[in-house]
RODO-2510 file (C-alpha; in nm, 4 decimals, decimal comma):
residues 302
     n   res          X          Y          Z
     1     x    -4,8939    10,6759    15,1211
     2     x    -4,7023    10,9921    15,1988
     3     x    -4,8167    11,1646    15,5640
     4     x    -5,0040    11,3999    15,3552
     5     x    -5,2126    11,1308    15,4168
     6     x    -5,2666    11,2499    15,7556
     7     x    -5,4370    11,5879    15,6783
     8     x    -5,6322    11,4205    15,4048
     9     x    -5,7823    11,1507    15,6833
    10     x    -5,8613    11,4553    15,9309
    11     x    -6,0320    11,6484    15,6861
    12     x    -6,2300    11,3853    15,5405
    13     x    -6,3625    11,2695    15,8912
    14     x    -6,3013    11,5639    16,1094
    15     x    -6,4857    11,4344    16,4275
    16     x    -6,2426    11,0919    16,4183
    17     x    -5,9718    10,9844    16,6772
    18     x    -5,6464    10,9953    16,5154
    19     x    -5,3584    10,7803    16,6478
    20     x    -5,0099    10,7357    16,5070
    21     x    -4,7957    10,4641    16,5775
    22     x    -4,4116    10,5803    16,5074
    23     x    -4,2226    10,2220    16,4774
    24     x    -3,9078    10,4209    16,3688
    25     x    -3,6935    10,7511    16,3381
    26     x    -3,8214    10,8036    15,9596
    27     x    -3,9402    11,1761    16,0953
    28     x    -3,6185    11,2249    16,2590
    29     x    -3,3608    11,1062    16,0473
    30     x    -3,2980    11,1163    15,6758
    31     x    -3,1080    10,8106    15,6787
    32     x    -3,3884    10,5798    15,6167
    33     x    -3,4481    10,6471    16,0304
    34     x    -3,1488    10,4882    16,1482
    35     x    -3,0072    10,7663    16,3650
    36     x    -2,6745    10,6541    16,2056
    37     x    -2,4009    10,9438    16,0767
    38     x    -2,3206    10,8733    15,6614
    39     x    -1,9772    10,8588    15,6546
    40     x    -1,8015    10,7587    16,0149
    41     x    -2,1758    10,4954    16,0698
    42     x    -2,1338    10,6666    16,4236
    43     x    -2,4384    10,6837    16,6432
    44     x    -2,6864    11,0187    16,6493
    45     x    -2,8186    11,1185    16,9756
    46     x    -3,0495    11,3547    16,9027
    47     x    -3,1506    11,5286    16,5504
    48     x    -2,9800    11,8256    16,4195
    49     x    -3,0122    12,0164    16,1314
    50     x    -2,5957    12,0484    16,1392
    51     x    -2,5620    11,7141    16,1711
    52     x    -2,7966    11,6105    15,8587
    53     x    -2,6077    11,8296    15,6714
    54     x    -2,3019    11,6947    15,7108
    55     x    -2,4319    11,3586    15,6291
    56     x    -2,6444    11,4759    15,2909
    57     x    -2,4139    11,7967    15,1974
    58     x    -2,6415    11,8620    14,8689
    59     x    -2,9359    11,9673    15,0809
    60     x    -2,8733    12,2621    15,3727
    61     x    -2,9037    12,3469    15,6899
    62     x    -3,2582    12,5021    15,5619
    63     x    -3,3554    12,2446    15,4096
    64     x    -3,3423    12,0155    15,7141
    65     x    -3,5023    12,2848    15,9208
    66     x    -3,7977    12,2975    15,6321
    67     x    -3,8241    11,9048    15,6276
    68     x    -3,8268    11,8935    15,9829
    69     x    -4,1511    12,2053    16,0068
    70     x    -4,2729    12,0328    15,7091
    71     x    -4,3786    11,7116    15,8676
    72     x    -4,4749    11,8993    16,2460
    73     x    -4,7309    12,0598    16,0290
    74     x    -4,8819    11,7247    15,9157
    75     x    -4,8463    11,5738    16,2271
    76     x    -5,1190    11,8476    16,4014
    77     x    -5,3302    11,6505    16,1861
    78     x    -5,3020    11,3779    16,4610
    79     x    -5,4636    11,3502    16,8106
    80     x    -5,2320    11,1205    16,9850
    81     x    -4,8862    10,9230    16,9095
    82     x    -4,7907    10,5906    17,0018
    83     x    -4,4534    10,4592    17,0627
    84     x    -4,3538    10,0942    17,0927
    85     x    -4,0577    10,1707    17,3253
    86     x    -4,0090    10,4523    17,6279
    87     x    -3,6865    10,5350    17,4298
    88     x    -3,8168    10,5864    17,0800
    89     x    -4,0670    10,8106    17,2777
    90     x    -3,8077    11,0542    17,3987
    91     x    -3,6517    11,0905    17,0819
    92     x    -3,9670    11,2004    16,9219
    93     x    -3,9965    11,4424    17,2661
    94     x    -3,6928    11,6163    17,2075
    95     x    -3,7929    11,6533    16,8220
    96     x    -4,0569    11,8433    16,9182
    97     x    -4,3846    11,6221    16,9727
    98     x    -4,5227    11,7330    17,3180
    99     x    -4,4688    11,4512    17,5566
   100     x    -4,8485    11,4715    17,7006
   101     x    -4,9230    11,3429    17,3289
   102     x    -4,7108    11,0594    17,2991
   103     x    -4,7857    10,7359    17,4406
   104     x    -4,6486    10,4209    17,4544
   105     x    -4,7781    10,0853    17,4163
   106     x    -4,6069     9,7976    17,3332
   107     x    -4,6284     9,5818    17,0083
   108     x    -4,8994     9,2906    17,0569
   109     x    -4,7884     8,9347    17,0597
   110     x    -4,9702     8,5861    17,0098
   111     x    -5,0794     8,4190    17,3253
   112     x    -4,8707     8,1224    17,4467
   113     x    -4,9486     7,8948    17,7062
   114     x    -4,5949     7,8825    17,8471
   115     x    -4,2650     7,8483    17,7521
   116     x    -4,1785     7,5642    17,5010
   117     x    -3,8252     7,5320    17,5981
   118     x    -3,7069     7,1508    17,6284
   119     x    -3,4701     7,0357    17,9060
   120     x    -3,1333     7,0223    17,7975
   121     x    -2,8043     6,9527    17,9918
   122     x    -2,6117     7,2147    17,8281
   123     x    -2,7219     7,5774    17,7038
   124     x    -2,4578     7,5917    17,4466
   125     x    -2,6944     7,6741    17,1572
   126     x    -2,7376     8,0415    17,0271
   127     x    -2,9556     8,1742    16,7051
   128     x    -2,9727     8,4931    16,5298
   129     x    -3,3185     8,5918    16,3889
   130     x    -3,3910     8,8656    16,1376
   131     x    -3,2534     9,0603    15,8498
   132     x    -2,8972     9,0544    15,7547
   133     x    -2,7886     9,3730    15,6828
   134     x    -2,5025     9,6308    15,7883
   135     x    -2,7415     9,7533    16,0842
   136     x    -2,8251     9,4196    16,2253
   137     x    -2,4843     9,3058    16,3476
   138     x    -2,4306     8,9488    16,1352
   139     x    -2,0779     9,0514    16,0632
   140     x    -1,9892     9,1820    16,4282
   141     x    -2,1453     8,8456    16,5892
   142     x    -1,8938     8,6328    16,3476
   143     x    -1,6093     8,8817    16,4918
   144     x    -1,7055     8,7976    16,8458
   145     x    -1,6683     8,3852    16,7555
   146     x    -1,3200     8,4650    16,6349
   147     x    -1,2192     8,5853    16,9221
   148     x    -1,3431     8,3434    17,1822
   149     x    -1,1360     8,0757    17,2848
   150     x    -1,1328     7,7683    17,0320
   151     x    -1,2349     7,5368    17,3096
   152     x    -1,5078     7,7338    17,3992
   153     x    -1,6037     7,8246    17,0785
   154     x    -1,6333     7,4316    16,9808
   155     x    -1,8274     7,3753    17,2435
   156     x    -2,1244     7,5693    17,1421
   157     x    -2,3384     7,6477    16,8364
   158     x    -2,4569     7,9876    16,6851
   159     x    -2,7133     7,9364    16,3945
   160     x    -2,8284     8,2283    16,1752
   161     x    -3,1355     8,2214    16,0712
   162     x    -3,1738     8,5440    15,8043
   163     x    -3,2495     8,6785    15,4683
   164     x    -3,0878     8,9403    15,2141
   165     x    -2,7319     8,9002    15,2305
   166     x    -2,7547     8,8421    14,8879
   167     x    -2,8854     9,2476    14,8401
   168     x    -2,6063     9,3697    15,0519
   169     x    -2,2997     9,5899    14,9685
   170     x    -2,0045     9,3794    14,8287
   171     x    -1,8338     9,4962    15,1164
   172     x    -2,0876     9,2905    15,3280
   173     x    -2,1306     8,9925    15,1262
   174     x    -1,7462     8,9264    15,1043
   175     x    -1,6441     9,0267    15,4866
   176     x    -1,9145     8,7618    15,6145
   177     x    -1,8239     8,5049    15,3255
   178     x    -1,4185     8,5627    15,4804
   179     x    -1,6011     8,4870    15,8617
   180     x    -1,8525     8,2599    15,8407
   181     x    -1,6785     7,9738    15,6168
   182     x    -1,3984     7,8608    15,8417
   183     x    -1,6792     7,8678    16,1387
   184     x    -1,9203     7,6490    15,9308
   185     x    -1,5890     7,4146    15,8797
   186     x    -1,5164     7,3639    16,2694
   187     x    -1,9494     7,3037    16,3403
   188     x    -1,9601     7,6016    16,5892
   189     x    -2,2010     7,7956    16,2929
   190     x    -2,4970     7,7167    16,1227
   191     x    -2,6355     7,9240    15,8323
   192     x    -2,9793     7,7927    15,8304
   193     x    -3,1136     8,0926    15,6136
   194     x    -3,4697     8,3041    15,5526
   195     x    -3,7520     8,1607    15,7483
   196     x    -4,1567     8,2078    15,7191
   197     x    -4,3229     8,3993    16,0098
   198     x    -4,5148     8,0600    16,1285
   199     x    -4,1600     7,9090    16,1101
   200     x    -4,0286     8,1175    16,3643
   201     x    -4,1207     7,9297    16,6887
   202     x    -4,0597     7,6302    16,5830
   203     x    -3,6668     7,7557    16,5109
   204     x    -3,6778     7,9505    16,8274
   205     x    -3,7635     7,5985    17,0187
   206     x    -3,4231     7,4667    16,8986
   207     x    -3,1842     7,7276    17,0432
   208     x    -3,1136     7,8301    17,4099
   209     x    -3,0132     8,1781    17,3960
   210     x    -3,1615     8,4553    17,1189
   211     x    -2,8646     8,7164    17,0063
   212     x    -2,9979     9,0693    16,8999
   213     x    -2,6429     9,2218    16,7627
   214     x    -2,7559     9,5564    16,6076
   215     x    -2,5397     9,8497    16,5635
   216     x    -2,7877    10,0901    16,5456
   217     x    -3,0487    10,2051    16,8261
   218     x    -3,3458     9,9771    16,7036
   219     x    -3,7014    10,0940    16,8538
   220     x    -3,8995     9,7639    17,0031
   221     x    -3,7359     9,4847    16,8099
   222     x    -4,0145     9,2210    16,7712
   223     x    -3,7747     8,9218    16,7495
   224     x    -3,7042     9,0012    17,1659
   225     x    -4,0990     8,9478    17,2386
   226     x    -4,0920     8,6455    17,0315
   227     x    -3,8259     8,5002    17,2159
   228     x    -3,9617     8,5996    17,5633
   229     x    -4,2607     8,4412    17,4388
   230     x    -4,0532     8,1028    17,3385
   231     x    -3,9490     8,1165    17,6839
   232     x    -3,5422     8,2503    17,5416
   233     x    -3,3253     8,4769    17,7470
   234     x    -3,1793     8,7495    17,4501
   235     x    -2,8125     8,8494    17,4370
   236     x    -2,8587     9,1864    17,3080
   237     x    -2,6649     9,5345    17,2497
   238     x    -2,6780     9,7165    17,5330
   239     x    -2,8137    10,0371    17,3677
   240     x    -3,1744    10,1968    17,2705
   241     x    -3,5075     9,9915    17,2244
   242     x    -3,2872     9,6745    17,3240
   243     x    -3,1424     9,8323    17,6497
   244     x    -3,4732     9,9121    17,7464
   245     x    -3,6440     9,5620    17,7009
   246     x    -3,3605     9,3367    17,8245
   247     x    -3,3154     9,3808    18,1516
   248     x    -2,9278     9,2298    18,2089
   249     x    -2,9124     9,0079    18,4391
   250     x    -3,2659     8,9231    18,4847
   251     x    -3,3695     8,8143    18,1715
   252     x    -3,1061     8,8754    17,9160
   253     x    -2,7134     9,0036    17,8943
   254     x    -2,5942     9,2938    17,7671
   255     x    -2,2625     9,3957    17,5496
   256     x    -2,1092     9,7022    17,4609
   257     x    -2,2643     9,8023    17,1571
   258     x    -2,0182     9,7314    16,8250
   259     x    -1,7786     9,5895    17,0932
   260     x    -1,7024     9,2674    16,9102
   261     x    -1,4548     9,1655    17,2077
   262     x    -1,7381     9,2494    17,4832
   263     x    -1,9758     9,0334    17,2814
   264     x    -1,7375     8,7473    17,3000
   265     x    -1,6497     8,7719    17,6428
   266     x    -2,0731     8,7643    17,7463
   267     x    -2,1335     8,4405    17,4931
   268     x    -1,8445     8,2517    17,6927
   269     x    -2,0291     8,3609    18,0174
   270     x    -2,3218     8,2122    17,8742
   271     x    -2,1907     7,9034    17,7847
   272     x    -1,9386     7,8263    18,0954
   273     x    -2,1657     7,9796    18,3681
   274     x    -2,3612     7,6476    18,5241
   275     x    -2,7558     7,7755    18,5963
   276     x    -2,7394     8,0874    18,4259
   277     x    -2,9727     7,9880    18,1678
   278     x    -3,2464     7,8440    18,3932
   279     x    -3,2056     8,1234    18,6012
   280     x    -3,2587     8,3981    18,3290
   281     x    -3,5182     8,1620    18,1471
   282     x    -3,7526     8,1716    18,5271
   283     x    -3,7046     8,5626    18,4998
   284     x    -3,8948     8,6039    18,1594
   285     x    -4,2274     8,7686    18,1653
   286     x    -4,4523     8,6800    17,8961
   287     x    -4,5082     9,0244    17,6323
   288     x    -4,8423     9,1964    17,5558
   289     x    -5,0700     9,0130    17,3496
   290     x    -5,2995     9,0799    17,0780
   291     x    -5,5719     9,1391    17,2699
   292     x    -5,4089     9,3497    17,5441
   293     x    -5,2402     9,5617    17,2916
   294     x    -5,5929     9,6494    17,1381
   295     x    -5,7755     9,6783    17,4346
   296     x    -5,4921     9,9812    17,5444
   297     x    -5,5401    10,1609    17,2235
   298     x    -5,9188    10,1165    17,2404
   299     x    -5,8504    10,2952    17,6239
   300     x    -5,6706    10,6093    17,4086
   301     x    -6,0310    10,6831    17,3127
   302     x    -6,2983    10,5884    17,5851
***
């Protein structure tokens, strides 16, 4: 709708409560929000008109300076921000949006009545849920199986369960055609493919361990509530949104972000440490539901 949108909502209805919940870095970043430089795919830490330019050289410095004003402006329109993730909240500080106005409150989740993991001798089985795309780390988590130890490797199973490959660069397509093929051979992958929403904890029952490989910063990434809610520990890049809702050790592991070699060295700890998995698995705390997540935006205006 544009956030025009916003000014047109406050002066239609004036008197309302207006709350805006920022589930990305769209304001921030030019680059569809990713927070990711154009050419070198390195990592932005925090926005700057310098640094936009360099990545979109037909618009200038000024212009980045007037897109940036351009949506503060609109943004006055609101009373009150909400942020899915502490860290996606500082970034939005440090652009400008005072931090008194900026909340956060976690994404809602349906309620379970308890984990729905099965007892299984061995916690050898891994899963990948979500989009496959440059951003979301496919291609990185086939690296990491390459590089583990073949005996180690053939002793576990990593099923992806994702969608759009087939819109990708050819870049993409062919580098995880050249991975994946000789790992589907051996039986230590499984390209399952796109799945329904309602589909998603019935997959999630089959796996032991949920892998969240993204390159980029990512905000709240719902696919780590739904597998704390499935009762999952997450494997997870140890940067951003991620960072902030797997706590290592406790109920999850972290790798060094676009570390292909760190990634494979925490799956083999995953799959060779004995009680690990039940001890991460006890650690899990069930996410905000539905219900709690309304009643603490209903709080914003009582």
């Amino acid at each position: 709708m544009g956030i025009e949108i916003l000014r047109e909502l406050r002066r239609t209805l004036p008197n309302a409560f207006i709350a805006l919940t920022l589930h990305e870095y769209m304001a921030i970043c030019q680059r569809n929000g990713q927070m990711v430089k154009n050419n070198t795919k390195r990592l932005c830490y925090r926005e700057s008109t310098e640094d936009c330019n360099l990545c979109f050289p037909a618009y200038s410095v000024q212009d980045f300076w007037l897109r940036k004003h351009f949506i503060q402006k609109h943004f006055e329109a609101a009373d009150m921000f909400i942020s899915p993730s502490e860290f996606l909240r500082q970034r939005y500080v440090d652009w400008g949006i005072p931090a008194d106005y900026i909340k956060v409150i976690e994404n809602g989740q349906p309620s379970f009545s308890g984990p729905v993991a099965k007892p299984r001798e061995q916690r050898n089985r891994f899963g990948f849920f979500g989009q496959v795309t440059e951003y979301k780390g496919v291609d990185l988590l086939l690296q990491a199986l390459h590089l583990m130890r073949p005996q180690v490797r053939k002793s576990m199973l990593v099923e992806i369960h994702g969608a759009n490959l087939e819109v990708q660069g050819q870049w993409l397509r062919e580098l995880v055609e050249k991975l994946r093929t000789p790992l589907i051979a051996e039986g230590s992958l499984r390209w399952v493919g796109p799945y329904e929403p309602q589909e998603m904890q019935r997959r999630m029952s089959k796996v032991d361990w949920v892998i969240v490989p993204s390159i980029w910063w990512e905000n709240s990434p719902m696919v780590i509530q739904e597998a704390f809610c499935s009762g999952r520990p997450v494997i997870c890049s140890g940067i951003g949104g991620m960072a902030e809702k797997v706590r290592p050790g406790v109920d999850g592991l972290h790798f060094e972000a676009r570390n292909p070699t760190d990634l494979s060295d925490v799956l083999t700890q995953a799959v060779t440490t004995p009680g690990l998995w039940d001890e991460l698995a006890s650690n899990i705390r069930q996410p905000m539901t539905y219900s709690q997540c309304a009643d603490a935006y209903l709080r914003l205006v009582a």
